[in-house]
C-alpha positions, 0 to 999 in steps of 0.5 A, spaced: 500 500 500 503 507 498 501 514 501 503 520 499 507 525 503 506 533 502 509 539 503 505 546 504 508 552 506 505 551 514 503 544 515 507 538 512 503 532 510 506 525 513 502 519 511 504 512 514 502 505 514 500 500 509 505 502 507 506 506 511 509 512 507 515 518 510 520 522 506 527 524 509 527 532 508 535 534 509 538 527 508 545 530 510 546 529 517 547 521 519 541 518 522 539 511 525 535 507 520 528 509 524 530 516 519 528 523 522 524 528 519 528 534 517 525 541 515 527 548 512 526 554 517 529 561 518 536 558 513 537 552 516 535 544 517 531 543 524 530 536 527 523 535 527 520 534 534 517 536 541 520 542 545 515 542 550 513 537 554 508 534 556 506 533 549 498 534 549 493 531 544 486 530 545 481 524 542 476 527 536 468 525 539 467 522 533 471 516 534 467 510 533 467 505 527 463 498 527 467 494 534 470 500 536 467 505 540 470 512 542 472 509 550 476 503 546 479 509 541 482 512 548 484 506 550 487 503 545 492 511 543 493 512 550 496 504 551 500 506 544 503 513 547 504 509 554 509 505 550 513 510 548 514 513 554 516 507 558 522 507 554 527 508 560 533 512 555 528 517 552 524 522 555 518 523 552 512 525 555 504 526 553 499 528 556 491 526 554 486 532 554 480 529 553 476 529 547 475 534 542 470 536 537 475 537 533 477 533 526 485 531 524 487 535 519 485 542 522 490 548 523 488 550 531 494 548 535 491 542 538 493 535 536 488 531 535 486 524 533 481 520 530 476 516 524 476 519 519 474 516 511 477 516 507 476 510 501 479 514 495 486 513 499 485 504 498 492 504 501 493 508 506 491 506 514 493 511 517 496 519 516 500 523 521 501 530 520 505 537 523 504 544 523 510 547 523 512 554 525 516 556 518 520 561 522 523 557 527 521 550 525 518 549 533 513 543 532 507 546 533 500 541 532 501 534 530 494 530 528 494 523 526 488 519 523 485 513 522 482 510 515 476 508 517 474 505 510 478 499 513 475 494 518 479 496 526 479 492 532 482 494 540 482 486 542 486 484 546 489 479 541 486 481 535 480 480 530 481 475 522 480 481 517 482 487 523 487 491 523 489 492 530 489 500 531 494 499 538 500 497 532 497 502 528 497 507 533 504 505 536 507 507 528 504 513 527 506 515 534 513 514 531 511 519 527 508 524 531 515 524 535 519 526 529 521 519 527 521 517 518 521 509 517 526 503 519 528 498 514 529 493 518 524 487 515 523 482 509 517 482 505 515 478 499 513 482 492 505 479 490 502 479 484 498 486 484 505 490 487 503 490 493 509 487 499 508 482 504 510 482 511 515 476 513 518 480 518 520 486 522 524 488 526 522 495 528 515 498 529 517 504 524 518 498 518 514 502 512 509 498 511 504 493 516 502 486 518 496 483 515 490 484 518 489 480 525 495 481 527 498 484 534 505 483 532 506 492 530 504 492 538 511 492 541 518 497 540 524 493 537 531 495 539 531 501 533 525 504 534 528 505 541 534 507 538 530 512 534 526 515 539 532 515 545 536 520 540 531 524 539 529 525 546 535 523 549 535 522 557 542 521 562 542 514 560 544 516 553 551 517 555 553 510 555 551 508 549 555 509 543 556 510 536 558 506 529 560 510 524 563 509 516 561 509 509 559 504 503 563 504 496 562 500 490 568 500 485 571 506 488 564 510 488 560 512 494 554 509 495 548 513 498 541 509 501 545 503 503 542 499 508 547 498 513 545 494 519 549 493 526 547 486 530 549 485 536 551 478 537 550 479 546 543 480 545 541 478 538 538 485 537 538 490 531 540 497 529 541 499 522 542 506 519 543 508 511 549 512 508 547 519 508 551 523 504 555 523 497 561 521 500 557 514 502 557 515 510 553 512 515 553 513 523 548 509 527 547 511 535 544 508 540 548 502 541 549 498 547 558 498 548 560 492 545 563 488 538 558 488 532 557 484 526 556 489 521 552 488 514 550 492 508 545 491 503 541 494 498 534 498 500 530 492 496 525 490 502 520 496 501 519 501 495 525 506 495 520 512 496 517 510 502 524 512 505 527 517 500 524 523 495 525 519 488 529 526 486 535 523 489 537 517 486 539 511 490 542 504 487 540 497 490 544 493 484 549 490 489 550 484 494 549 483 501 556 484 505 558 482 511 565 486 515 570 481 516 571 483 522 567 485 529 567 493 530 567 495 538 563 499 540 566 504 546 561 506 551 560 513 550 563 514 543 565 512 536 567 505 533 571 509 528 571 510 520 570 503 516 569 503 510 564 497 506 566 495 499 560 492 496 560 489 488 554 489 483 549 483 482 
């Protein structure tokens, strides 16, 4: 399923979800694979996220659909909130203001989420979208709705033919902290174009699991990654960093996948090369040796990480390092370079 990301002159449209679809605005600066959202304010890139805590939103009154009542709806987004705060290295914190007879979507400062209809959009489950300040970039509102052209369910271990709005709720959340999408997963193509999901290593994955499945309802190693370097608490200090850049017959490589797994913990973090010189820098790393690979972004369409004006090349084999990288607690491993060769 695809979306589509818009950007007007205040507010900038993130669609996500089946598949879930978001865009890297200023791609110069080296980010995790889970992608932070860039903009253009007052001359310079901005990071996109929260200021101010806690973080308001409110629930639209008009939030029921066939198996879903409003109070399930205030249940179901409140749990999806609660498990990104609970994470222990971050510091983001929401706060509920009840219900609204607001819409998603509507330029009054609150951020509100909701049902609303939408069957034109036959691919899309769910869109997050930001009003944001020009001048300085502050994240002003930020409003997620939930197609209810789709059949919902909010039980406790999920309905055939449903989609679980906890899963969906918990990756658009991603979006409204300021998180893009994580490569880490592995689809298989079908017949009409659209992408199975095998498996997933990360919440903020672009595209969703099958209707009936709970699986989307739990944060992965990389979704954690993300939302801790974004809002980083003390904790953070004693994480470190992998950092290098992919070439291919001498030329750097931008948009390779490159992952980092930690063979202790058997956990994942990934990061993509982000720079004409072919760079990457994954953060949030527990101290320790990596096994290190790089392959090409082929398990989900390009654009559903990257605008299509920037070329990115996917005609090269996975490349294990031939070596564990170390990270050091609080710091950088230092520069490696991965040579990958064509297909």
């Amino acid at each position: 399923m695809r979306a589509i990301a818009n950007l007007s002159p205040r507010r900038l449209r993130v669609a996500a979800c089946a598949t879930l679809v978001a865009f890297l605005w200023g791609y110069a600066t080296p980010a995790s694979a889970y992608l932070k959202f860039g903009v253009s304010a007052g001359g310079k890139q901005v990071v996109l996220k929260w200021a101010q805590q806690p973080v308001r939103y409110f629930v639209s009154a008009q939030s029921s659909v066939p198996g879903v009542a409003v109070s399930d709806f205030e249940g179901a987004v409140a749990r999806a909130f609660a498990t990104w705060q609970a994470v222990p290295t971050a510091s983001v914190a929401y706060q509920y203001g009840g219900l609204t007879d607001a819409r998603p979507g509507e330029d009054d400062g609150s951020s509100t989420l909701g049902f609303e209809s939408h069957p034109e959009m036959d691919r899309v489950l769910a869109s997050t979208s930001f009003l944001i300040d020009e001048t300085t970039g502050a994240l002003i509102e930020s409003d997620i709705f939930f197609n209810s052209s789709f059949s919902w369910s909010v039980a406790p271990n999920g309905e055939p033919n449903r989609y679980d709005l906890e899963s969906i709720a918990l990756h658009e959340i991603g979006h409204f902290n300021g998180l893009g999408h994580s490569a880490l997963g592995e689809t298989q193509l079908d017949e009409d174009g659209g992408r199975t999901v095998l498996s997933s290593g990360a919440v903020m994955f672009p595209i969703a699991f099958t209707a009936g499945s709970i699986a989307g309802r739990t944060l992965r190693a990389d979704d954690i990654a993300g939302i801790t370097d974004l809002y980083p608490t003390e904790a953070f200090a004693s994480f470190g960093s992998l950092s290098g850049r992919v070439t291919k017959n001498g030329t750097p490589l931008f948009g390779a996948h490159v992952v980092a797994f930690d063979p202790a913990t058997q956990k994942m973090v990934a990061g993509f090369t982000l720079t004409d010189d072919g760079q990457f820098s994954i953060g949030g790393l527990s101290p320790g040796p990596k096994v290190v690979r790089v392959e090409p972004l082929d398990d989900a369409d390009v654009d559903s990480f990257f605008d299509e004006s920037h070329p990115v090349d996917v005609d090269f084999r996975v490349m294990f390092f031939n070596r564990l990288v170390v990270v050091p607690r609080g710091g950088d491993s230092g520069q490696i370079t991965l040579t990958v060769t064509p297909k």
